[in-house]
C-alpha positions as CSV (number, residue, x, y, z in Angstrom):
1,X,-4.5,7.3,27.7
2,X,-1.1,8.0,26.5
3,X,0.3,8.6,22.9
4,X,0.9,4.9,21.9
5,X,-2.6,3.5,23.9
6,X,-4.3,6.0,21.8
7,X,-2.9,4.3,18.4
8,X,-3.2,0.8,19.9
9,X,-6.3,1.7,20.2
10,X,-7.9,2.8,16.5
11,X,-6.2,0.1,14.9
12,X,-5.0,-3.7,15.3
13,X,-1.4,-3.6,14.7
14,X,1.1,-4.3,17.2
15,X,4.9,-4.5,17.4
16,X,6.6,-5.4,15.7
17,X,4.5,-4.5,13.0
18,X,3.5,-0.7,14.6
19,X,4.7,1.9,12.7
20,X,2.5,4.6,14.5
21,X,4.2,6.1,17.7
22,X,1.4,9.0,18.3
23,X,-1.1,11.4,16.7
24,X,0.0,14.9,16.5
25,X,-3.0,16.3,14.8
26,X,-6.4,15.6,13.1
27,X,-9.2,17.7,12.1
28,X,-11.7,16.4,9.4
29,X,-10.4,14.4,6.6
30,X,-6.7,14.8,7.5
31,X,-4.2,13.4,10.7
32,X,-0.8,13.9,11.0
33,X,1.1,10.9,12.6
34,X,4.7,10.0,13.6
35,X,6.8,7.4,13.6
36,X,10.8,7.4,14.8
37,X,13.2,5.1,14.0
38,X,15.8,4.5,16.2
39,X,17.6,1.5,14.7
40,X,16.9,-1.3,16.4
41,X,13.8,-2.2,14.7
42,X,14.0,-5.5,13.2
43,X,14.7,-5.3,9.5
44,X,17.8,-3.1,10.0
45,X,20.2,-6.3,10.3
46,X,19.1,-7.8,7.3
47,X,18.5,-4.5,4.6
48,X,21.4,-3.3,3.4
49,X,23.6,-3.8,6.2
50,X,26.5,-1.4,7.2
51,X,24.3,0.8,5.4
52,X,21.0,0.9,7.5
53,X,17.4,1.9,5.5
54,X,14.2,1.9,6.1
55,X,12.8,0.0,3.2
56,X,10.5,2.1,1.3
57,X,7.6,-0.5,1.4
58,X,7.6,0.1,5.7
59,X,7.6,3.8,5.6
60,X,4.2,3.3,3.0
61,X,2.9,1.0,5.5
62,X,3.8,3.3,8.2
63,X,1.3,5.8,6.1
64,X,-1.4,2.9,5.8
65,X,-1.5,2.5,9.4
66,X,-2.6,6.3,10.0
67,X,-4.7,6.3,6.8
68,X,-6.5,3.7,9.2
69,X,-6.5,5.8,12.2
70,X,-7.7,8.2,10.0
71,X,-10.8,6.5,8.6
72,X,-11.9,4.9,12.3
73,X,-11.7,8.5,13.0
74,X,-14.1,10.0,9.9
75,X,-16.3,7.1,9.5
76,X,-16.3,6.1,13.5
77,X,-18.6,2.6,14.4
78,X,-21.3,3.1,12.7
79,X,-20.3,3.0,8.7
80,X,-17.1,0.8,9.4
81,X,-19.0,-2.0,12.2
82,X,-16.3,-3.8,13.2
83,X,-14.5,-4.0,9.6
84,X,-10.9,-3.6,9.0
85,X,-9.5,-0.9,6.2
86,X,-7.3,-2.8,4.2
87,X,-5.0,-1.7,0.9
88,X,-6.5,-2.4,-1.9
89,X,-4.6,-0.5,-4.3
90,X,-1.7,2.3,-4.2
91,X,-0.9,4.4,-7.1
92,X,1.6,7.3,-8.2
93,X,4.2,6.3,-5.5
94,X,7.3,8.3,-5.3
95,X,10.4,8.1,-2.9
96,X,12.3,10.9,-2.6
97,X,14.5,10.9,0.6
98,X,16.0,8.2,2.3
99,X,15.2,7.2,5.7
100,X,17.6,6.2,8.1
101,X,18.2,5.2,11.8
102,X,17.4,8.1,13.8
103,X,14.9,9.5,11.8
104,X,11.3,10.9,12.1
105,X,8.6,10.7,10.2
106,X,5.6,12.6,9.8
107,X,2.8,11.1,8.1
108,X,-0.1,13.2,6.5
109,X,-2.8,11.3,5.3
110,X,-5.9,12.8,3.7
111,X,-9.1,10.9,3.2
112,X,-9.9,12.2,-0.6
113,X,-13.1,10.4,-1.3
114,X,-15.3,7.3,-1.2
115,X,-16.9,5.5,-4.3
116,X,-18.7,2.5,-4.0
117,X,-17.0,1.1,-0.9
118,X,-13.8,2.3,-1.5
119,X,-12.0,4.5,0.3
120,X,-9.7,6.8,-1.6
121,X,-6.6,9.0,0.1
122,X,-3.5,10.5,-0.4
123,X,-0.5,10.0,1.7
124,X,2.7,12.3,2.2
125,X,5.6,10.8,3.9
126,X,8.0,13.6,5.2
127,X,11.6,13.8,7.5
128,X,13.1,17.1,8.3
129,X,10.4,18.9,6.4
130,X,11.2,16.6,3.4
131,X,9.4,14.3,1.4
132,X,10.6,11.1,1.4
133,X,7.6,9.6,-0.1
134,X,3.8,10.3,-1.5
135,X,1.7,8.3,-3.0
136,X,-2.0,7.6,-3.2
137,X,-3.8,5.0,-1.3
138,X,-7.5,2.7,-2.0
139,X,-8.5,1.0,1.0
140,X,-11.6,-1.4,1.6
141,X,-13.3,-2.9,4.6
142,X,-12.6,-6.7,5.7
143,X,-14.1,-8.5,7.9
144,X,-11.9,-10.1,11.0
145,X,-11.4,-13.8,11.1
146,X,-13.1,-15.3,13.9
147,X,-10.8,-16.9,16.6
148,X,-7.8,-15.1,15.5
């Protein structure tokens, strides 16, 4: 299985909405993703152009998406069953480096703590050994709709 199969395969998103290219690391509780951009992803026309960003919201969701890697990891089948991890909070949300065509990002994620069916973890966004962003993250189960 290569890099991206290995994502593609812990959780449902798919381009264009894949904002995991591999897993570098995981031990218990923690992973360590990236994600490059290389400019022609499809919100560069459109935000800010001449002046190409990655909008902050993306390179949170780009966290999200190996906080959920992370949790099919910890949790596996049996405690998750099928369910989906989605957001249901973020807190204490900084960005401090902006992210730009060409980029890298490594995303930490740590899985913090659970409390009542909540799933509590803290993400840190970095490029170049930089953060650009941190923030902390709530997640619950969903169920999948049927037929979708």
């Amino acid at each position: 299985m290569n890099k991206l199969e290995e994502v593609k395969a812990a959780i449902p998103h798919r381009e264009p909405f894949l904002f995991v290219d591999e897993i570098v690391e995981y031990e218990e509780n923690r992973i360590l993703c990236k994600k490059t951009f290389h400019g022609d992803e499809f919100f560069f026309s459109g935000h800010y152009p001449g002046f190409p960003v990655v909008p902050g919201v993306l390179q949170c969701e780009a966290a999200m998406q190996a906080g959920a890697i992370l949790l099919t990891r910890v949790f596996k089948d049996e405690e998750l069953r099928g369910r989906l991890p989605v957001v249901a909070k973020m807190g204490e949300v900084r960005f401090k480096k902006m992210v730009r065509p060409g980029d890298t990002l490594f995303l930490e994620v740590r899985f913090k703590n659970k409390i009542a069916g909540i799933y509590l973890l803290h993400a840190k966004v970095t490029v170049d050994g930089k953060t650009s962003a941190q923030f902390d993250i709530a997640c619950a189960l969903a169920e999948p709709l049927e037929g979708l």
